[in-house]
N, C-alpha and C positions, 0 to 999 in steps of 0.2 A: 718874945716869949709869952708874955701876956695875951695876945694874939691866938697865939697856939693854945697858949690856957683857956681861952673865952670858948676857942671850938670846945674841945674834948669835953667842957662844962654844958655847953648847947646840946651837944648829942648824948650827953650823959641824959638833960633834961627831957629828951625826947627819946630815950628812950625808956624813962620811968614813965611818960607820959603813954605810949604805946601799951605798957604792960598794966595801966591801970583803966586804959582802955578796954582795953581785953577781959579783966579780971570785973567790968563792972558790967556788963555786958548782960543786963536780967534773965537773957533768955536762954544762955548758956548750960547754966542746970539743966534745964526744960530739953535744950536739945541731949545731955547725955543720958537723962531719963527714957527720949524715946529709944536712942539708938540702942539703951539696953534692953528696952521693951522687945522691939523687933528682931532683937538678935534669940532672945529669950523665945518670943512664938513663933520665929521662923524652925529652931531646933524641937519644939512642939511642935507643932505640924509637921514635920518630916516625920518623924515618929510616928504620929497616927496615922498620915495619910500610909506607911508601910507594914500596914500589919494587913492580916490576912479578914476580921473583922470590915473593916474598909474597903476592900474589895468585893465583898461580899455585899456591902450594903450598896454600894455604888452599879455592882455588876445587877443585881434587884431591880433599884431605879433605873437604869438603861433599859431592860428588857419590860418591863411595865411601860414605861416611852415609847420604844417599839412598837409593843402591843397595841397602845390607844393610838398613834398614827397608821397603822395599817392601812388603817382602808381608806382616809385621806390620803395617803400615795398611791395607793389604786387606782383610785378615782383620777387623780393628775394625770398619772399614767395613759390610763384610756382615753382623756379626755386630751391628749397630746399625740396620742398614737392617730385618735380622728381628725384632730385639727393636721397633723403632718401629712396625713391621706390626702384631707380635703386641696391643700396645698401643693400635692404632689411633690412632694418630700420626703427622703428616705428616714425612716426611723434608725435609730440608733444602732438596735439588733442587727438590721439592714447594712447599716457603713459598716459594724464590725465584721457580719459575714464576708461584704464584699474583700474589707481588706486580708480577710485570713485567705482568701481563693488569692488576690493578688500575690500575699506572700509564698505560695503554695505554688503557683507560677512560676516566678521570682528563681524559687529553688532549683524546682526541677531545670529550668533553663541556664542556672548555676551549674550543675549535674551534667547535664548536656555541652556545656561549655569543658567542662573538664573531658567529659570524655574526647570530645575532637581535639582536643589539645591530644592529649596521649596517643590519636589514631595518627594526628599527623607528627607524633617527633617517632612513632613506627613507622612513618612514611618514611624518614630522614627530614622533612621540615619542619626546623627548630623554629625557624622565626617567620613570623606568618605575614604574607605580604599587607602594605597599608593600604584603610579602608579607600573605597572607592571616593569621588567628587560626588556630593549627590548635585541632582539638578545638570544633568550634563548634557548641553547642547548639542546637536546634531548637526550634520551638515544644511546649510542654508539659515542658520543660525533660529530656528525653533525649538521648543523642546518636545520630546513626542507626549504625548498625555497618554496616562493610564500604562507606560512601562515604568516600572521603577528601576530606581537605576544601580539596584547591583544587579539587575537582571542583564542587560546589557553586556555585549561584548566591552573589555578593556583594551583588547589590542589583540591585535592578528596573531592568530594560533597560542592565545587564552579565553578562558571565561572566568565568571566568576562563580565560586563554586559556594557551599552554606557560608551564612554567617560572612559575606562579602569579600572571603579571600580569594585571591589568585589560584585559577587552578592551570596550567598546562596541558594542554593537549598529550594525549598520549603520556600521562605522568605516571612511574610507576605504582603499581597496585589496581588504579583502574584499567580496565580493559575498554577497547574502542570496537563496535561490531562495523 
């Protein structure tokens, strides 16, 4: 029992010693004074920075900023636009033109895609044969140079017709002279 009495008196003492730990602690004040500080000019600031004054003054300075770098970004400009010449380098204007014609390609070949799909399920072919081997060997085991090879026959009495499908000789819709 004594025993048992000596704990419960040990952690009693430790834990008075804990809370006057804590409570002695100088800088404790100090830390609730800022956290009220900050709490107090964060809710100030939010205020002012939302009022329509403040954007006003802010929107002011932005454009006076603007206005005096003008022509230091001009100057850069030009004087990048020569150095990318001299280098034979597309300018910026350049890559974005290029990529707007790419995507403009892009499409209409999307466009043209759909439509042979719709000419050939008017054909009755739903499912369009798979694409061809590229690179496909010839008798004698060479490849010929300079035909490509959906241009090539696939097999006796087909070709390949746009777009690398399987066409049929004498397939309905086209006519043979």
């Amino acid at each position: 029992m004594l025993r048992v009495a000596g704990q419960e008196a040990a952690s009693v003492s430790e834990a008075d010693n804990n809370n006057q730990s804590q409570t002695n602690d100088p800088f404790e004040p100090l830390r609730t004074i800022r956290d009220k500080y900050l709490d107090a000019m964060a809710k100030t600031m939010v205020e002012a920075v939302n009022t329509e004054s403040y954007a006003q003054a802010t929107g002011a300075m932005l454009e006076g900023y603007l206005t005096a770098t003008a022509p230091v970004r001009e100057a850069m400009d030009k004087s990048m636009t020569q150095a990318l010449q001299q280098l034979s380098l597309p300018s910026r204007q350049e890559v974005a033109a290029l990529a707007e014609r790419f995507t403009n390609v892009e499409m209409r070949l999307d466009d043209m895609d759909a439509k042979l799909d719709r000419i050939e399920k008017l054909l009755g072919r739903d499912q369009p044969a798979p694409p061809p081997e590229a690179g496909k060997v010839r008798e004698g085991g060479a490849a010929v140079k300079g035909v490509h090879p959906r241009s090539e026959p696939a097999e006796s009495g087909s070709r390949l017709g746009a777009r690398g499908r399987f066409v049929r000789k004498g397939s309905p819709g086209k006519k043979r002279s």
